[in-house]
N, C-alpha and C positions, 0 to 999 in steps of 0.2 A: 522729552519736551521739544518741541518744535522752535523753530528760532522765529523770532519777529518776523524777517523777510517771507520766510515761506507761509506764516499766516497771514500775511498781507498777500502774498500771491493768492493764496486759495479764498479767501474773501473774494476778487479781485474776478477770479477764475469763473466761484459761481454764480457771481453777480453779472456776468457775461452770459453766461445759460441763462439765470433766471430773465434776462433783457431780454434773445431771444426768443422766450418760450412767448413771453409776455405780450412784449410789442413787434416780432418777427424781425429780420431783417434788417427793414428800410430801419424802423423803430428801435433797430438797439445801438442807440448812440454811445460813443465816450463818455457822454456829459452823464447818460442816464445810467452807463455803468459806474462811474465814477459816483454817483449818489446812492448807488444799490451797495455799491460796496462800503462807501462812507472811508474813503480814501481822498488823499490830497490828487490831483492832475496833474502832479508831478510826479509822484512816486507811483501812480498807475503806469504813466508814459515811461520813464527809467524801466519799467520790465518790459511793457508794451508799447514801441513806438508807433506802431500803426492799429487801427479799428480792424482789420484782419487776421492781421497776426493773431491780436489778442481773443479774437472770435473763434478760431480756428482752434487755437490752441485750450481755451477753454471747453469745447465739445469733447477735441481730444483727450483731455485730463479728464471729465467726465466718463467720458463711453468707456475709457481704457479700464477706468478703476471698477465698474459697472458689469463690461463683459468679464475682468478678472474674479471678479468675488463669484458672478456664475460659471465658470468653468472650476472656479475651486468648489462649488457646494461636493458632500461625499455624500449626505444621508440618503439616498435616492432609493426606491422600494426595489427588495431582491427581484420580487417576479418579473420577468421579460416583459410581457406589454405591461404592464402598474407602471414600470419603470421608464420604456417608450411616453405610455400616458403623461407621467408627472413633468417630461423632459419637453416634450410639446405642451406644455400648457406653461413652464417655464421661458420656453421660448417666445411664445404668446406676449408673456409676461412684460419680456422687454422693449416691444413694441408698443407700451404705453408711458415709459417713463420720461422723462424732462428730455432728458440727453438723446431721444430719440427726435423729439422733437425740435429740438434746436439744433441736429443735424440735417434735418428734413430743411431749417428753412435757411443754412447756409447753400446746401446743393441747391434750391432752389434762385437764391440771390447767385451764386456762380453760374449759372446759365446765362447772364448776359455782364458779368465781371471776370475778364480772364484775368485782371490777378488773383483774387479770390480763386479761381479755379484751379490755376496754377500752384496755389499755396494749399488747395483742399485734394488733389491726384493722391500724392504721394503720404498723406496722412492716413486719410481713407482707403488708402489699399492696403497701410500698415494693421489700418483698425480693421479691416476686414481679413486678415489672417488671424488675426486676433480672435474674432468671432468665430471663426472655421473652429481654431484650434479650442476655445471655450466649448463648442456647443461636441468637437470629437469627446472633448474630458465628461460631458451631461451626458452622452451617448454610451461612452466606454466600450469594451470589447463585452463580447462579440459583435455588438450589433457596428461598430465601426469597419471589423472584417467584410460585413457584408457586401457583397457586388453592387447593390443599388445604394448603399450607401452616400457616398458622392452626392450622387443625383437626389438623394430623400431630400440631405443637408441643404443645397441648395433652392432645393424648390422651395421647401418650409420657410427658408429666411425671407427668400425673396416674394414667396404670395404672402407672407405676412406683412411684412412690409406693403406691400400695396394694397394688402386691405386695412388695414394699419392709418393710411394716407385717408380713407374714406371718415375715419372718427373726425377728422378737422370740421366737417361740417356734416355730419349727422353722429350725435354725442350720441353713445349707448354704452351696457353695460359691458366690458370686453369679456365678460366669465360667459354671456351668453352668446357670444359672436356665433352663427350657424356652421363658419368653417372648420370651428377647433374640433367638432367630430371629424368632418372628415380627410382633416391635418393629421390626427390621430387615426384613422382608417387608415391613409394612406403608408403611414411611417409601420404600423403593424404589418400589413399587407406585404410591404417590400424589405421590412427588416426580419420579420418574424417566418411571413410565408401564409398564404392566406388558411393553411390547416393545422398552423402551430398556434393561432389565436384560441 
């Protein structure tokens, strides 16, 4: 059973995502996390003294617990590309969720707030080994031995991620996105070999 305090923080927490997924940024006030959460201003401010802190830390509680549960999935399909396939479209996956999106719009608000920036470096690099290491655990051996490994991993996150950025203002289905084949080509191609497909 959880203690009062920590469900008051996780209230607290996704009512900070939920703020800015909703109203962005400029839009996710104290006041209006403080009504999402249905918490006193007091007992918000006692965990979170500042709108950043608590903004930051709430993405982070989010993505952390998000990349963790997909680096632990185990059920993945035995065959080499099925299992490539289901790993890349997992990945996909996470480029649609809340916590993607309300880290999209704190980087975005730290581009002209260096404290905000200051307080999002050191988080963000944390959650980005995180992710490294989630998406080695989707991938598993052998295809992690591979030589272009490295280079798959990163490319995938990061085109996904920018195509990822283009849903903000043209809404579509992500299952038919045009790239996930050839996110999926590419990861076959360079983990498998183009004569092992």
């Amino acid at each position: 059973m959880q203690s009062r305090s920590l469900v008051t923080q996780n209230r607290i927490l996704n009512a900070a995502v939920q703020a800015l997924v909703e109203f962005g940024y400029a839009g996710a006030s104290t006041v209006k996390i403080q009504e999402l959460a249905d918490v006193s201003r007091g007992r918000m401010l006692h965990q979170y003294p500042s709108r950043d802190e608590l903004l930051v830390a709430a993405v982070q509680h989010l993505a952390s617990a998000r990349v963790d549960d997909a680096g632990a999935q185990v059920d993945w399909p035995a065959a080499p590309g099925a299992r490539i396939c289901a790993v890349v479209d997992a990945m996909w996956s996470t480029y649609q969720q809340d916590y993607f999106w309300a880290a999209t719009e704190l980087w975005i608000g730290a581009r002209h707030n260096d404290g905000l920036r200051r307080a999002l470096v050191p988080v963000e690099r944390a959650l980005n080994k995180r992710v490294r290491t989630a998406t080695d655990a989707m991938f598993g051996v052998p295809f992690i031995d591979a030589p272009a490994y490295p280079v798959v991993r990163e490319l995938l996150n990061t085109s996904m991620r920018g195509v990822a950025l283009t849903y903000a203002f043209d809404r579509r289905r992500p299952s038919s996105e045009p790239d996930l084949a050839l996110w999926k080509d590419l990861a076959l191609d360079r983990l498998l070999g183009p004569d092992c497909r």
